[in-house]
C-alpha positions in Angstrom: -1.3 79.1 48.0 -2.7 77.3 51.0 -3.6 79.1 54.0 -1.0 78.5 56.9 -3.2 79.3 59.4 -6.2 76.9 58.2 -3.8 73.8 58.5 -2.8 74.6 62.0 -6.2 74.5 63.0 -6.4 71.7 61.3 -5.0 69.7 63.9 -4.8 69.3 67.4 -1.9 68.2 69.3 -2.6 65.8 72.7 0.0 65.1 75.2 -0.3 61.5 76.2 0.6 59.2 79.1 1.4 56.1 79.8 0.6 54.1 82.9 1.8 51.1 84.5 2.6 48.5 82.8 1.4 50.4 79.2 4.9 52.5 79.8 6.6 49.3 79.7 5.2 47.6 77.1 5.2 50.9 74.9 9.0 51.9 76.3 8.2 55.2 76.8 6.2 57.1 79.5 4.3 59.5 76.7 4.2 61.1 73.7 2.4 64.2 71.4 0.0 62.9 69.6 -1.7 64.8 66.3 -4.8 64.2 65.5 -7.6 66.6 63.3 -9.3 69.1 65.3 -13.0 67.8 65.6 -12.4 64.2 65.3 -10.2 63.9 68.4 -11.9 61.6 71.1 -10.5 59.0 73.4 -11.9 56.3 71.1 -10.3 58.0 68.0 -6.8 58.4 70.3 -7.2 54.4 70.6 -7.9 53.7 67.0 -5.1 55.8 66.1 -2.4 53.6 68.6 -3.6 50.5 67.9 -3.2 51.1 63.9 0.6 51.1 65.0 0.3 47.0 65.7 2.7 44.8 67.9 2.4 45.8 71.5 0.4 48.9 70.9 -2.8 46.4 68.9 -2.0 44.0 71.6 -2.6 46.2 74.7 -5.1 48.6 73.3 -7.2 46.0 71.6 -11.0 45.9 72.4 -11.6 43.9 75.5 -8.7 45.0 77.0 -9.2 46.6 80.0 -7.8 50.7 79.8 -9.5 53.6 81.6 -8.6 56.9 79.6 -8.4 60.2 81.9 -8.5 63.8 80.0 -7.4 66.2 82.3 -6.6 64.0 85.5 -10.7 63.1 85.3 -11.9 59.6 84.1 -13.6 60.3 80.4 -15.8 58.2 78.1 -14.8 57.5 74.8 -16.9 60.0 72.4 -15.8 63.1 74.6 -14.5 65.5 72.7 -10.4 66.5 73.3 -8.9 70.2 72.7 -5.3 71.2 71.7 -2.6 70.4 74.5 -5.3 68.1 76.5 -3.7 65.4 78.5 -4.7 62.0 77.8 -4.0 59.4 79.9 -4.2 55.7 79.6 -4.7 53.8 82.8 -4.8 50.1 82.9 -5.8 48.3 85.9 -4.0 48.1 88.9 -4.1 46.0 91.5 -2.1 45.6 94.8 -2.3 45.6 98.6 
């Protein structure tokens, strides 16, 4: 019988959010995200979302310019995440 407590820590679980105009091309201002402990990154986060396709391929695809906040501070890629991080995806904005 498997180990209850070895597939919970199996995963972690993110809590993302959607900025700008990524809320409305997505519909929705955020969402949990699971994702296996010790393979969660920012990079990984992005693979995951644009393997969904349509708007999510479209927005997130490499090029595109998104800035990724963990924790309300600006991260790079390959940093590691941890269960209930907040991951933010911030495209550009521009105003004045």
């Amino acid at each position: 019988m498997p180990d209850s407590s070895m597939s919970a820590a199996a995963t972690i679980t993110l809590r993302l959010v959607y900025l700008a105009r990524l809320r409305d091309a997505f519909g929705a201002a955020g969402e949990s995200l699971a994702m296996p402990a010790g393979e969660a990154t920012p990079a990984a986060v992005l693979a995951t979302l644009r393997a969904r396709g349509g708007a999510w391929a479209q927005e997130l695809a490499p090029g595109r310019a998104v800035r990724i906040a963990v924790n309300h501070e600006l991260a790079t890629g390959h940093a590691p995440l941890g269960d209930g991080d907040e991951v933010a995806l911030l495209p550009p904005v521009t105003g004045g």
